[in-house]
C-alpha positions as CSV (number, residue, x, y, z in Angstrom):
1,X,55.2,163.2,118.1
2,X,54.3,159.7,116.4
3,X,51.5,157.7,115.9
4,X,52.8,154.1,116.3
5,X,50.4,150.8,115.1
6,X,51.1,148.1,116.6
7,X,49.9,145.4,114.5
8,X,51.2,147.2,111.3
9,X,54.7,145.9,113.1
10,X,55.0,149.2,114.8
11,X,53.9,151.4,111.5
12,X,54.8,155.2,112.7
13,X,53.4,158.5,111.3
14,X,53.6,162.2,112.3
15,X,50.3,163.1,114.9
16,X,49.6,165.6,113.0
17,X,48.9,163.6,109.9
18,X,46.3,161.5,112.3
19,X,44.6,164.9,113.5
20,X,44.3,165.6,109.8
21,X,42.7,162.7,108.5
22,X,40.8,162.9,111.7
23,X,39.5,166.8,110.3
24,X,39.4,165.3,106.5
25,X,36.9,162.2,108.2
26,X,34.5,165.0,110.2
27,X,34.8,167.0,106.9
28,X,33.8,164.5,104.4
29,X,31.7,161.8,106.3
30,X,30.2,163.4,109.7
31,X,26.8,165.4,109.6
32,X,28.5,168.0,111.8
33,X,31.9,168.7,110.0
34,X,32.6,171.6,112.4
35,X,32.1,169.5,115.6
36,X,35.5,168.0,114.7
37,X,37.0,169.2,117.6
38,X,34.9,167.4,120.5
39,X,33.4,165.2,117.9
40,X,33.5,161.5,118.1
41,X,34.3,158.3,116.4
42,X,33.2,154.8,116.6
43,X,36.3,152.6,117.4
44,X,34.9,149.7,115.0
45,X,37.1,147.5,115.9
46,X,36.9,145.0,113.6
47,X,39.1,141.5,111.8
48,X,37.0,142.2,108.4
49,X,38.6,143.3,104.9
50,X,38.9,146.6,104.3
51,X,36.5,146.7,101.0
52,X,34.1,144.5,103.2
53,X,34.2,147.3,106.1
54,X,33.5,150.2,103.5
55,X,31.2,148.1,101.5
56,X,28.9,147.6,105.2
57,X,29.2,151.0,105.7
58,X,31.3,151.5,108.7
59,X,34.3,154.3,106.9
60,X,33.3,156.9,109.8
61,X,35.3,154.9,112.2
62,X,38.6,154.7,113.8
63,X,39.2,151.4,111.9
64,X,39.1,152.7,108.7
65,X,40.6,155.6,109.2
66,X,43.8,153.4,110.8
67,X,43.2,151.1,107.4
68,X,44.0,154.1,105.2
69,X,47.0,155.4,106.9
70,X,49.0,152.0,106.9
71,X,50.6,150.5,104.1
72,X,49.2,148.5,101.8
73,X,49.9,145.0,103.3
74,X,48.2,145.5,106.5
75,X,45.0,147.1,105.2
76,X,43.0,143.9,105.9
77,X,44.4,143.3,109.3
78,X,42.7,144.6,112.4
79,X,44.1,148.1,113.6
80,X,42.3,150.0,116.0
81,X,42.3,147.6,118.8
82,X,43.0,148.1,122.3
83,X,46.9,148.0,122.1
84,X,46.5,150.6,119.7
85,X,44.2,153.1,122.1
86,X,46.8,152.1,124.6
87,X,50.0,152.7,123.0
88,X,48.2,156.4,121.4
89,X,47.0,157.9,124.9
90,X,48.1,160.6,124.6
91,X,46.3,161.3,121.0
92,X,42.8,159.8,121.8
93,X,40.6,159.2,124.7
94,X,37.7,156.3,124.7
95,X,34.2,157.6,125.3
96,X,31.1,156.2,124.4
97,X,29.7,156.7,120.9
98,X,26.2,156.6,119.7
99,X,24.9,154.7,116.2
100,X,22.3,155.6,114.1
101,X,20.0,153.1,115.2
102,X,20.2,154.4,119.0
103,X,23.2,151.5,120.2
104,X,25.9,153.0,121.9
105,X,29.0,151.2,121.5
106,X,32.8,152.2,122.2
107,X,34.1,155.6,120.6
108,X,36.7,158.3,120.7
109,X,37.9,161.3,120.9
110,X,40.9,164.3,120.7
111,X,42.3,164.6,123.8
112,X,43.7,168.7,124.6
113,X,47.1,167.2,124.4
114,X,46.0,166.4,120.6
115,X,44.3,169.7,120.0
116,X,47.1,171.5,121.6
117,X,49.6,169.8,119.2
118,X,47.6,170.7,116.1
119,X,47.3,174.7,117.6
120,X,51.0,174.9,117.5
121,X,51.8,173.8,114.0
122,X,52.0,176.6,111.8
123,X,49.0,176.9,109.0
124,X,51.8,175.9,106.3
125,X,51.9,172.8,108.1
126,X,48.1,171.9,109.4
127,X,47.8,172.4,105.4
128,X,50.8,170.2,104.4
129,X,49.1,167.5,106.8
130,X,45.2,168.4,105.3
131,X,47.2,167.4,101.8
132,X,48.8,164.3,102.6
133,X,45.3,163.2,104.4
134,X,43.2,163.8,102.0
135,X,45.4,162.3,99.2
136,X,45.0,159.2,101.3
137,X,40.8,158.8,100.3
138,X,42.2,160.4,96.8
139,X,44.6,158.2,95.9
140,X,44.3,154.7,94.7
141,X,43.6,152.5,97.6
142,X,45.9,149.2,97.3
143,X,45.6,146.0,99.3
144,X,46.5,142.7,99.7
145,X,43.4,141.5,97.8
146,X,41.7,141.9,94.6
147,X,38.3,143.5,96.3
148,X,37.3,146.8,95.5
149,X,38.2,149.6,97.6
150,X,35.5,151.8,97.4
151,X,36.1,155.3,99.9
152,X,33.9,157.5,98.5
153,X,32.3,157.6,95.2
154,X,33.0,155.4,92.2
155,X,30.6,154.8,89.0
156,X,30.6,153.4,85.2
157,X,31.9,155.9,82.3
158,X,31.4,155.8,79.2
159,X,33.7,157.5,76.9
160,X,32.6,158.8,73.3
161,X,29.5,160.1,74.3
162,X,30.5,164.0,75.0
163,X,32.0,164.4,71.5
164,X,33.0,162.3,68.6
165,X,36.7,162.1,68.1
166,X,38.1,164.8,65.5
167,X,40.3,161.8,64.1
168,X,39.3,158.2,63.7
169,X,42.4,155.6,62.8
170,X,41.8,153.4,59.9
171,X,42.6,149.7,60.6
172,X,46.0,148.9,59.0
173,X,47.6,151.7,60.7
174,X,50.2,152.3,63.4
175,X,50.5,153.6,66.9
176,X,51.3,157.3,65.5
177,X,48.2,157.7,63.8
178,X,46.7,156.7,67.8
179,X,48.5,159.3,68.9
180,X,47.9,162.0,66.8
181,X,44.1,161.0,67.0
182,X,44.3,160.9,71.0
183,X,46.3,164.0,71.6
184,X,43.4,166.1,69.0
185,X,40.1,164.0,71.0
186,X,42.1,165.4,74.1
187,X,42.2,168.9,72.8
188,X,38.8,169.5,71.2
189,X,37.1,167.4,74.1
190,X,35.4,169.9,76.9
191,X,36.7,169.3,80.2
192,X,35.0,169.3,83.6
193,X,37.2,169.4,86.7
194,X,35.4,167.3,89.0
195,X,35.8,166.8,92.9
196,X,33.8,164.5,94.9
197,X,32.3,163.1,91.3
198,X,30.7,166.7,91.6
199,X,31.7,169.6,89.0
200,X,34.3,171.9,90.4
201,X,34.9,175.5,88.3
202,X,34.2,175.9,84.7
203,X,34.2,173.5,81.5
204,X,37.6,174.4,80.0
205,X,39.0,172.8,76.4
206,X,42.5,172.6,75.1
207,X,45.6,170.7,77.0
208,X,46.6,173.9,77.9
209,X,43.3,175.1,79.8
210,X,43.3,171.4,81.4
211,X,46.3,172.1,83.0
212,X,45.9,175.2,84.3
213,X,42.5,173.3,85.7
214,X,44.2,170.6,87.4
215,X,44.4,169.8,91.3
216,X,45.8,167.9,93.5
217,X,44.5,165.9,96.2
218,X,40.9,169.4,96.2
219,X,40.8,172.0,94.5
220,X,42.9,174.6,97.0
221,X,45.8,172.6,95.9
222,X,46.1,173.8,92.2
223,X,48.2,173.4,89.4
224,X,50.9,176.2,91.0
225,X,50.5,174.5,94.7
226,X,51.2,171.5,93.7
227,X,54.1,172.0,91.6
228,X,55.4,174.1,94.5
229,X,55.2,170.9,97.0
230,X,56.6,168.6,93.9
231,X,59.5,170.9,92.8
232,X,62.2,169.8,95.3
233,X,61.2,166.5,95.2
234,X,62.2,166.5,91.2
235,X,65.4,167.8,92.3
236,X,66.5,165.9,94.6
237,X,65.7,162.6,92.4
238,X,67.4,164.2,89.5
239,X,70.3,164.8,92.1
240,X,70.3,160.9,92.7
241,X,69.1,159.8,88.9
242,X,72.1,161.7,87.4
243,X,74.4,160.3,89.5
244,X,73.2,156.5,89.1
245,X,73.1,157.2,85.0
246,X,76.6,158.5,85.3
247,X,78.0,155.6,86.8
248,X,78.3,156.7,90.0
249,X,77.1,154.5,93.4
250,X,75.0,156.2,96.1
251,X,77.3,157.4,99.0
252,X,75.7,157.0,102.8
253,X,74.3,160.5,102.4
254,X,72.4,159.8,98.8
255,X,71.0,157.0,100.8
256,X,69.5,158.9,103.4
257,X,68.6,161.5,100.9
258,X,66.9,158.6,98.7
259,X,65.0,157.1,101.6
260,X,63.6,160.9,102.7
261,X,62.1,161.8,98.7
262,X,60.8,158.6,98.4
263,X,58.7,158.6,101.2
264,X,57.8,162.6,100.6
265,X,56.7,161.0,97.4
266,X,54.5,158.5,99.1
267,X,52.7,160.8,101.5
268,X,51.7,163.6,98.8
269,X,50.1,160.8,96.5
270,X,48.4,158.8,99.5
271,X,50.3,155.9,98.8
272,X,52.0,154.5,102.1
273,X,54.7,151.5,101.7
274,X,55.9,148.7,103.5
275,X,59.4,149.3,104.9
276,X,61.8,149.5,102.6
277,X,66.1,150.0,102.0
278,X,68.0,152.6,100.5
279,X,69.3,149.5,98.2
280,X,65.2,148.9,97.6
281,X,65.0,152.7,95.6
282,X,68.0,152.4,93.7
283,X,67.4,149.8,92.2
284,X,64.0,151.1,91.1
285,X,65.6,154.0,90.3
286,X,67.9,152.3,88.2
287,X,65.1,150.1,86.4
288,X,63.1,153.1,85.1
289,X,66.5,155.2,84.2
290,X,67.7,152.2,82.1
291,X,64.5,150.3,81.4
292,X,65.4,146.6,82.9
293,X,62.3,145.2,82.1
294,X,63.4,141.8,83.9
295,X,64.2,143.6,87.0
296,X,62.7,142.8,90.1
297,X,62.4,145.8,91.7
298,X,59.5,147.0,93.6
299,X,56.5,148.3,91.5
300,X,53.4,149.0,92.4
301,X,51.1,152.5,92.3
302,X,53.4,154.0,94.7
303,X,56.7,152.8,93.0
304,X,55.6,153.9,89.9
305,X,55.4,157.4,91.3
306,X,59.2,157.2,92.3
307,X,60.3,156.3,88.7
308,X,58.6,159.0,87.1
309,X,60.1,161.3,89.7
310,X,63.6,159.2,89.4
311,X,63.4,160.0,85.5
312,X,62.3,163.4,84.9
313,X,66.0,164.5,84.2
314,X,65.3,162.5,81.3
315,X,63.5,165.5,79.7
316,X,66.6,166.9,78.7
317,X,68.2,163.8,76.9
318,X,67.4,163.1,73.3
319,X,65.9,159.4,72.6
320,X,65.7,158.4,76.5
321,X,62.3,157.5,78.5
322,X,60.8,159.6,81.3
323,X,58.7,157.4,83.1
324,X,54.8,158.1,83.7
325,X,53.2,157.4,86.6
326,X,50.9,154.6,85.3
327,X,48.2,154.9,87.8
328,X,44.1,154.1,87.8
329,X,43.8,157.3,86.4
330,X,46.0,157.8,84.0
331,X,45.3,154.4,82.2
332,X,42.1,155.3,82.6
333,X,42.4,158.0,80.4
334,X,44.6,156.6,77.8
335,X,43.5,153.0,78.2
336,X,39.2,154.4,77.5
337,X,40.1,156.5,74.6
338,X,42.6,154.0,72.4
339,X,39.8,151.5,73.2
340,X,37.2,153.8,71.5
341,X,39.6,154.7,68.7
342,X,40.5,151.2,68.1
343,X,36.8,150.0,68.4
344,X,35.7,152.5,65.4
345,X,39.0,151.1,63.7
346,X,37.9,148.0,63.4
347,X,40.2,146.9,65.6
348,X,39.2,144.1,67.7
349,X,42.6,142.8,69.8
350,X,43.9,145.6,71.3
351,X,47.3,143.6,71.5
352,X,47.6,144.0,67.5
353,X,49.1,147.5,68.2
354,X,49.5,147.9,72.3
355,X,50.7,144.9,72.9
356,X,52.1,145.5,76.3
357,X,49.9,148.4,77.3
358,X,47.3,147.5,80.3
359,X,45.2,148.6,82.5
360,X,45.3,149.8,86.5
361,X,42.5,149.0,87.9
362,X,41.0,151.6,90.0
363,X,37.7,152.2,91.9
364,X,36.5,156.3,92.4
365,X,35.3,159.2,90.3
366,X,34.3,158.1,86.8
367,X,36.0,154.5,87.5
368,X,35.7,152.2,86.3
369,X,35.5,153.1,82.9
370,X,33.7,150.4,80.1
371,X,35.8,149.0,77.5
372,X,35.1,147.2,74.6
373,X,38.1,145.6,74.1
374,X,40.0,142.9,76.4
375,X,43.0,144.7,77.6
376,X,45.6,142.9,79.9
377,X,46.1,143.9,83.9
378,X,49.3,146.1,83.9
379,X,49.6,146.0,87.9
380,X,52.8,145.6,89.0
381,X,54.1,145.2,85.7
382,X,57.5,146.7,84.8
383,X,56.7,146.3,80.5
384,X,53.6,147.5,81.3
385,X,55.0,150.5,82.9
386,X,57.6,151.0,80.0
387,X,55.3,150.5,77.2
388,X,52.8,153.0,78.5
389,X,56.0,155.7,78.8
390,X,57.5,154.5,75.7
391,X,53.4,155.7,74.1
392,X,53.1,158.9,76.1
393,X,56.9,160.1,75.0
394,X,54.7,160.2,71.6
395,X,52.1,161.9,72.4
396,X,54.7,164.7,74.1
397,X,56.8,165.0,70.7
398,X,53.4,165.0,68.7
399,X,52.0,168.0,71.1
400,X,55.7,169.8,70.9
401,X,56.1,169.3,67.1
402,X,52.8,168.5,65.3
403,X,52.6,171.7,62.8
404,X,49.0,172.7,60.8
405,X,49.0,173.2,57.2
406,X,50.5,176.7,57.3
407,X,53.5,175.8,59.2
408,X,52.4,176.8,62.4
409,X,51.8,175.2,65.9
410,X,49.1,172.7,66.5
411,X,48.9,172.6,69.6
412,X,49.4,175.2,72.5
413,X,52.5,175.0,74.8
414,X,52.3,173.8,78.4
415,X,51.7,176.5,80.8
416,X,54.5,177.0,83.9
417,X,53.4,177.7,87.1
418,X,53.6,180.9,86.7
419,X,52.4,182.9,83.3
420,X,55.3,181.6,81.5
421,X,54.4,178.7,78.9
422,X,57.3,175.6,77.9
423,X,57.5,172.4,75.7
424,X,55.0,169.5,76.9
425,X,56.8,167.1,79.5
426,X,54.9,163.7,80.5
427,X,55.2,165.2,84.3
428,X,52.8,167.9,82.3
429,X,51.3,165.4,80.4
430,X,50.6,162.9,83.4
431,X,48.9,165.9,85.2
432,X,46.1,166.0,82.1
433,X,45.9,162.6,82.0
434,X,45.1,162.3,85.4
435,X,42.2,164.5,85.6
436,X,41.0,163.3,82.5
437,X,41.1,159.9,83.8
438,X,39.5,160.5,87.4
């Protein structure tokens, strides 16, 4: 029932993932997305760099599509090569494929064994599977190298042209008057869901209304889908976070349970991960639960992920951190309006008051964003990844707390799944910031 890739040292995935992100290929890069059945793909075979393949064009191929489902280590490496058609038989079948300048050169296709599989899942799973493939062109696409990794669509924004922020900073003050002045741009400033870099639904305002428009990796997958799919994740890491912050070791079964969420967290953010221990997530658990910022656990995209899931029991206690996810788009989103704010400030070094807040580079949607400002890379950067909670647990007790002149709320509650509304989280938060950021 595995995909296995040989020169990703054996890299194994559920079949059903590949016959998804073989749909999600048809479906976002074919002229005849409803051939994906008896379609075909170009092996492209090929020893070059990833951003190098994309950049000459060749993403509708077997190559790329085996790029994107490995790890981030062996995205540069050559995939789809004959021990891989070999060892994956059963799944795909050569045939000849056909270019757009009339060459015909070595394809593939389904095989019934392949189609039959995909018939039998139920349509809970096919559109588990459709989720975790998509999220794989969604997500941020990490490498080895510094190239950028451009899927899709990607372009220069410029923030500050929509509407001019309600609350400008004057130089001389602190990070509180940032956040009060982000958190009422963020508010007042119209929102357009956007999917594909095209406009999906209706301009909506308010954090409220942006949360209720989020999505997760298209549009099907909504605010109340995905917090379905993320729900027992946050359990079972505040199961294992709780346990780690009361002292307690992981036993052989928190291990296996550990190793199971982390990679559940990996697949519905796109973000596939070298190998790793048991030992490997607790003690990235234990860096973002007690903020070790000399530690030297794992952290990238993926691992920052975990240690926002690994804190979110944090909620509850009074003066503790819940890690963000400090992804493209989030510092995107924080990163382009401070830069703004501090610009019209007067503020020329952004290190004056952020001075361990960065930037994740990212390449899709509105990203790149322009800044004015020089601020420092924050990839793979544990202070980095504290600092940026440390700012956003602010702009959570300025949303919850923050009163108008009357006495009465500033700012609306954060919606629940269902019709029920709560106080602000930065697992709510995050999800704004996100979209806001894309």
């Amino acid at each position: 029932m595995y995909v296995t890739i040989p020169n990703a040292e054996n890299y194994q995935f559920h079949r059903g993932l590949f016959i998804a992100a073989w749909k999600v290929w048809f479906k976002r890069f074919s002229d005849t997305p409803e051939q994906w059945r008896e379609g075909r793909i170009s092996v492209g075979e090929s020893n070059q760099k990833l951003a190098d393949l994309l950049q000459d064009g060749k993403r509708f191929s077997l190559e790329v599509i085996c790029r994107l489902m490995v790890p981030w280590n062996y995205r540069n490496q050559l995939q789809a090569d004959t021990g891989f058609l070999h060892v994956n038989s059963p799944l795909l079948r050569t045939v000849p494929y056909t270019e757009t300048d009339g060459a015909v050169v070595q394809g593939v296709r389904l095989t019934d064994q392949a189609l039959d599989l995909w018939e039998e899942l139920t349509y809970i799973e096919q559109d588990i599977f459709m989720i975790f493939a998509e999220a794989r062109i969604q997500a941020d696409i990490e490498s080895d190298s510094s190239e950028p990794i451009i899927v899709d669509d990607a372009g220069i924004d410029l923030i500050g042209e929509d509407i001019y922020p309600p609350l400008i900073p004057e130089e001389g003050d602190d990070q509180d008057a940032y956040v009060q002045a982000l958190v009422a741009w963020i508010q007042e400033d119209p929102f357009q869901p956007l999917y594909h870099k095209q406009p999906y639904g209706e301009s909506v305002s308010g954090w409220d209304e942006r949360l209720k428009a989020v999505f997760w990796p298209k549009p099907r997958s909504n605010y109340a889908v995905m917090s379905h799919l993320a729900d027992p994740l946050i359990y079972r890491c505040s199961l294992l976070g709780k346990g780690l912050d009361d002292g307690k070791g992981w036993g052989y079964e928190d291990k296996l349970l550990a190793k199971k969420t982390v990679n559940e967290i990996f697949m519905l953010y796109g973000l596939p991960q070298r190998d790793f221990t048991a030992e490997d997530a607790e003690k990235v658990f234990r860096t973002a639960i007690f903020e070790d910022a000399d530690s030297d656990a794992k952290m990238n995209n993926g691992w920052s992920a975990v240690a926002a899931y690994a804190t979110h029991f944090l909620e509850q206690s009074k003066d503790r951190i819940p890690q963000v996810s400090w992804n493209s788009r989030v510092s995107a989103s924080v990163i382009s309006r401070l830069d703004f704010l501090l610009v019209e400030a007067g503020i020329e070094d952004p290190a004056t008051l952020f001075p361990e807040l960065g930037i994740i580079s990212g390449w899709g949607g509105t990203r790149p964003r322009e800044y004015t400002l020089s601020w420092q890379d924050a990839y793979r950067n544990w202070g980095a990844q504290f600092a940026a909670s440390r700012f956003l647990v602010k702009v959570r007790d300025h949303l919850n707390t923050a009163k108008d002149a009357n006495g009465f709320k500033l700012y609306p509650e954060m919606p629940t799944p269902g019709s029920g509304t709560t106080a602000w989280t930065i697992n709510g938060i995050q999800q704004v910031l996100s979209a806001d950021g894309y």
